[in-house]
Residue frames as qw, qx, qy, qz and C-alpha x, y, z in Angstrom:
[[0.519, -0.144, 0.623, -0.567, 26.38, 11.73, -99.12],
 [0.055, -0.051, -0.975, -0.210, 25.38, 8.22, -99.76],
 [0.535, -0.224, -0.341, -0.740, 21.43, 8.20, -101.24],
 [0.373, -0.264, -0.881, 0.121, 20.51, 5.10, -98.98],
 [0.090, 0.228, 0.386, -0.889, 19.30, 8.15, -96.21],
 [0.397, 0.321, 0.010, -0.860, 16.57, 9.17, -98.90],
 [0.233, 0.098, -0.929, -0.270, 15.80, 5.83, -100.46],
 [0.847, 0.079, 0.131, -0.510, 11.71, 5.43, -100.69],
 [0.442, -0.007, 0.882, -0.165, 11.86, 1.48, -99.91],
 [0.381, -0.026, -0.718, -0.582, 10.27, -0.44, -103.21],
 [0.119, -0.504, -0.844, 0.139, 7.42, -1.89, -100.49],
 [0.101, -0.681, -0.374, 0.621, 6.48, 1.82, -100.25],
 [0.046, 0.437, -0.445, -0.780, 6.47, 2.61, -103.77],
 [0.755, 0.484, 0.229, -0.378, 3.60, 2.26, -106.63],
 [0.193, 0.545, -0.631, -0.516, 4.85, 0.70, -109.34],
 [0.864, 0.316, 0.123, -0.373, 3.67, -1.46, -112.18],
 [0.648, -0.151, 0.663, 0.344, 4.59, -4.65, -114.36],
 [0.236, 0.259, -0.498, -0.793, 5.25, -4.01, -117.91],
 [0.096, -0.160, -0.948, -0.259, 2.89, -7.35, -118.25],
 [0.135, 0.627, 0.501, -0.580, -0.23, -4.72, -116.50],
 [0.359, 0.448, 0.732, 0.367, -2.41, -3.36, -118.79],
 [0.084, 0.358, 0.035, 0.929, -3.29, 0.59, -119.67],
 [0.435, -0.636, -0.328, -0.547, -6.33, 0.15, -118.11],
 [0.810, -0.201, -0.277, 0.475, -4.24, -1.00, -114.93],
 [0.198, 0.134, -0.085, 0.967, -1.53, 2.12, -115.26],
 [0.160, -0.540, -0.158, -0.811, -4.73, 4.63, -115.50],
 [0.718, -0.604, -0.275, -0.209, -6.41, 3.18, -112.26],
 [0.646, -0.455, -0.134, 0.598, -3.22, 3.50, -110.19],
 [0.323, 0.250, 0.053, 0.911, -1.77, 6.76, -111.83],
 [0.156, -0.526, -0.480, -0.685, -5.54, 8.33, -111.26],
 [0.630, -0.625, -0.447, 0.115, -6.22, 6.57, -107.73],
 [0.780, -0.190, -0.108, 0.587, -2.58, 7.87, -106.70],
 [0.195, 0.962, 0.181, -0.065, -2.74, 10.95, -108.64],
 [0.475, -0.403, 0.538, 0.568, 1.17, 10.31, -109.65],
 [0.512, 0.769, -0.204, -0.324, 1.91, 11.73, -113.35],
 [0.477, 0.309, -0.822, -0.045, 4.72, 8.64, -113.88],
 [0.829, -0.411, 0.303, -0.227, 5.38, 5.50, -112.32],
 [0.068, -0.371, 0.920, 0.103, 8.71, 2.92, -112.27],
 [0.838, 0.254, -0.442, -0.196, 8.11, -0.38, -114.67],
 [0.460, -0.463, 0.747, -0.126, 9.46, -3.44, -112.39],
 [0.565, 0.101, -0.767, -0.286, 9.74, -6.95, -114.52],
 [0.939, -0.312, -0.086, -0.119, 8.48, -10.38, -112.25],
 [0.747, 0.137, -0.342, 0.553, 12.33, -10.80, -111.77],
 [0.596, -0.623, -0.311, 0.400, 12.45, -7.69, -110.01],
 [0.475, 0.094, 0.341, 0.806, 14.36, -5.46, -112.56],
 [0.191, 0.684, 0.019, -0.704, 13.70, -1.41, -113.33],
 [0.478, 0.568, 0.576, 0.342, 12.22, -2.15, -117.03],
 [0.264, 0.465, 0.391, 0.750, 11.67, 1.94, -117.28],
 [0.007, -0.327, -0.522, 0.788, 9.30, 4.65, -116.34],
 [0.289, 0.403, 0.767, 0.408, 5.97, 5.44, -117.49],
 [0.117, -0.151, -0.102, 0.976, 4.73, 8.40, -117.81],
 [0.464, 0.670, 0.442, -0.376, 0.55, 9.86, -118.32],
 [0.360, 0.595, -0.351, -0.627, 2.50, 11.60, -121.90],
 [0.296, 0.244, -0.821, -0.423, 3.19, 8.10, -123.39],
 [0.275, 0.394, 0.853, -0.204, -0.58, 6.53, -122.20],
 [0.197, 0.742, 0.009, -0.640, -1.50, 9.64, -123.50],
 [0.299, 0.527, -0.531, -0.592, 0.03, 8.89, -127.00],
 [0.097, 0.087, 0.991, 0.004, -0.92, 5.14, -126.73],
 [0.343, 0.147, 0.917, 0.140, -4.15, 5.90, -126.63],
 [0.284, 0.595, -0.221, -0.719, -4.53, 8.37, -129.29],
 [0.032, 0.149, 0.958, 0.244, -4.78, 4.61, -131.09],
 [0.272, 0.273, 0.824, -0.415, -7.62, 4.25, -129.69],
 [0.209, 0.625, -0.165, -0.734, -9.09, 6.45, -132.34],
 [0.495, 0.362, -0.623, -0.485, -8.51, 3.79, -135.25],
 [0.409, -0.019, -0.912, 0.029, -8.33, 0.31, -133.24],
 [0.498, -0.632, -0.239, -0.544, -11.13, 1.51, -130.15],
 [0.194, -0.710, 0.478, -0.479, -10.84, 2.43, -126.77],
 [0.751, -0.448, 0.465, -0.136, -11.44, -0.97, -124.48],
 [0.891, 0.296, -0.098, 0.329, -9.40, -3.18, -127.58],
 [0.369, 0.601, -0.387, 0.594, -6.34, -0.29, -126.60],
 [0.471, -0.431, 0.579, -0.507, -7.02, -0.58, -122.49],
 [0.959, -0.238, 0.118, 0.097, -6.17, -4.03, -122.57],
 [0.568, 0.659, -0.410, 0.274, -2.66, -3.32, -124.39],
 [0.867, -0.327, -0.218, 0.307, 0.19, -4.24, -122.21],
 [0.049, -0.983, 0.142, 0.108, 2.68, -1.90, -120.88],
 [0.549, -0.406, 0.526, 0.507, 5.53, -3.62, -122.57],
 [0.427, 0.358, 0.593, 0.582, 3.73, -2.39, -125.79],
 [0.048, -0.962, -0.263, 0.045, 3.68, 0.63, -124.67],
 [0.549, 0.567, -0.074, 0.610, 6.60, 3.11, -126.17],
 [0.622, -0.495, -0.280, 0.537, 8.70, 5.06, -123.40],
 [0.396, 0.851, -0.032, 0.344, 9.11, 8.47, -125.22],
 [0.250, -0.826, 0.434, -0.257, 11.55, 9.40, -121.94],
 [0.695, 0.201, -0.625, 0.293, 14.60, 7.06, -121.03],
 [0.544, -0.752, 0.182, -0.325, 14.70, 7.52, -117.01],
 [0.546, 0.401, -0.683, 0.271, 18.06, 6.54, -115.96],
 [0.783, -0.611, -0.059, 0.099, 18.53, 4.58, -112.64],
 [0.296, 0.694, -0.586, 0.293, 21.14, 4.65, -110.64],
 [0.742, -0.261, -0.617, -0.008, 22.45, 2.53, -107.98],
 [0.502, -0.834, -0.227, -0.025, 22.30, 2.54, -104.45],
 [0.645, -0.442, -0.009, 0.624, 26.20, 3.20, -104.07],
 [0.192, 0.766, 0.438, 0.430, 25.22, 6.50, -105.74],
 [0.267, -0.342, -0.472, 0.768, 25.77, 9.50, -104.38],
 [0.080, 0.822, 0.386, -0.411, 23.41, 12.69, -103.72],
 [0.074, 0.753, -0.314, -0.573, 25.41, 14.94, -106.40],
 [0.131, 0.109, 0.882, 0.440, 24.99, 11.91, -108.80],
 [0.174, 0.422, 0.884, 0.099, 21.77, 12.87, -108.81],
 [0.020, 0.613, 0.050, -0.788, 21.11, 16.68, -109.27],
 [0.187, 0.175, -0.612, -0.748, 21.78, 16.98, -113.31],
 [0.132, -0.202, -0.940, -0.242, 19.25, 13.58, -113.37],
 [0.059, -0.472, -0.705, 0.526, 16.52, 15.43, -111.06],
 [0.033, 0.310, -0.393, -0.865, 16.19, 18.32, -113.84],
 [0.485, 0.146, -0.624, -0.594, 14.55, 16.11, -116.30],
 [0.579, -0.286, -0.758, -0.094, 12.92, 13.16, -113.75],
 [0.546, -0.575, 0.043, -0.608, 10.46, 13.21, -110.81],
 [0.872, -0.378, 0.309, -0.033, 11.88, 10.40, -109.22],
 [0.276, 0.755, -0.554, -0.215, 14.92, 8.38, -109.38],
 [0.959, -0.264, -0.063, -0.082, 14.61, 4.80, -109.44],
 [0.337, -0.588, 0.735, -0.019, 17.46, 2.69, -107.51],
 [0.900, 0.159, -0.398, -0.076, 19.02, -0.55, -108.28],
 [0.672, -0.640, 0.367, 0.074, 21.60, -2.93, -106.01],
 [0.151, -0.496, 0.734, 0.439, 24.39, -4.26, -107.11],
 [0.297, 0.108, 0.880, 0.356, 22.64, -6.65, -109.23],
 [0.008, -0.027, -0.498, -0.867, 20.23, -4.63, -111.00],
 [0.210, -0.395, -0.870, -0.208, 17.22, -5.07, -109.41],
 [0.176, -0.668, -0.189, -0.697, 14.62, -2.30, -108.13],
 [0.391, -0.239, -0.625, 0.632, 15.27, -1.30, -104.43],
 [0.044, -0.833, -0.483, 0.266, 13.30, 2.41, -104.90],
 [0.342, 0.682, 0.260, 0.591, 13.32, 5.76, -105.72],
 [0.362, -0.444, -0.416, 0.706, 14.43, 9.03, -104.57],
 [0.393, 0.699, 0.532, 0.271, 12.31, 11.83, -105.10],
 [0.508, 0.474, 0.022, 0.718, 12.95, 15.01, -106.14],
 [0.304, -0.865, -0.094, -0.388, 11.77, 16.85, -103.48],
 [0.784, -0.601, 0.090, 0.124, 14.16, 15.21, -101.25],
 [0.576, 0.160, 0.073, 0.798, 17.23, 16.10, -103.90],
 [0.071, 0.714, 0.101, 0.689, 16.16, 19.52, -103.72],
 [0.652, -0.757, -0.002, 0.033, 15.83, 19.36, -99.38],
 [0.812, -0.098, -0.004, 0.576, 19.29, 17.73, -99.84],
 [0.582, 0.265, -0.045, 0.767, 20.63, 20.86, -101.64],
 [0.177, -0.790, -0.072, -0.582, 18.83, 23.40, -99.70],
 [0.725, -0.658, -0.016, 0.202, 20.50, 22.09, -96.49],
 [0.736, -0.091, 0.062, 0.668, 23.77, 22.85, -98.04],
 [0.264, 0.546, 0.078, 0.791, 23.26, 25.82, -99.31],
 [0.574, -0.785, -0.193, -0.127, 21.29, 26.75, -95.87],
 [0.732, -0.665, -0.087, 0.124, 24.54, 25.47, -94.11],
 [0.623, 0.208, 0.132, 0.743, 27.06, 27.11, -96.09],
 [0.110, -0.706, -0.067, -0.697, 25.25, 30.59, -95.59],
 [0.647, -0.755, -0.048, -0.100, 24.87, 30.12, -91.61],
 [0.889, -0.165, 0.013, 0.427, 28.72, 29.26, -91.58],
 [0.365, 0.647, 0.220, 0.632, 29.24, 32.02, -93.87],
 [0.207, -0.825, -0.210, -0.481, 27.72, 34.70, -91.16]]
């Protein structure tokens, strides 16, 4: 099944510029109460995915260089310890199982590489509990 069905809309999705600042990330991750969030450039492009583990190691700095000098840092100088693969919208639903494992969300791209949203995992996991649902009722 083509992902477009489950496709959280990028107007309907938090997400930050890498050119936002930690202190930025923490006030949306905190407000939101989201443990990552998709990286979007000013072009429009999936840059990455941040995550609370690699603010978390950022600003374990803080420690040597102090805390409001490290909450201005930018989140393009902020290390990604996780690679979050996109995929694109002519994806399908079983492209995206193996990738749901290891990410809470999956960002999208269009044909030209540019952020369109995310599907989240709760909705890959609805996806496969309808099949297995309707393979057992078929079954009986």
């Amino acid at each position: 099944m083509n992902i477009a069905f489950y496709l959280l809309p990028k107007d309907e999705v938090k997400y930050l510029n890498p050119e936002a600042t930690i202190r930025q990330a923490l006030e949306k991750l905190s407000y939101h109460k989201y443990t990552s969030v998709p990286l979007v450039s000013e072009e429009g492009r999936y840059i990455g995915t941040l995550t609370e583990g690699d603010l978390l190691w950022k600003l374990r700095e803080a420690f040597d260089k102090g805390y409001d000098d490290v909450l201005k840092t930018k989140l393009v100088n902020v290390p990604q310890r996780v690679n979050n693969i996109s995929v694109s919208i002519n994806s399908n639903m079983e492209d995206l199982i193996t990738l749901s494992t290891d990410q809470n969300f999956i960002p999208v791209t269009d044909d030209d590489g540019h952020f369109i949203g995310i599907i989240r995992r709760r909705d890959i996991i609805k996806y496969c509990s309808n099949l297995i649902w309707n393979k057992e009722v078929t079954k009986d």
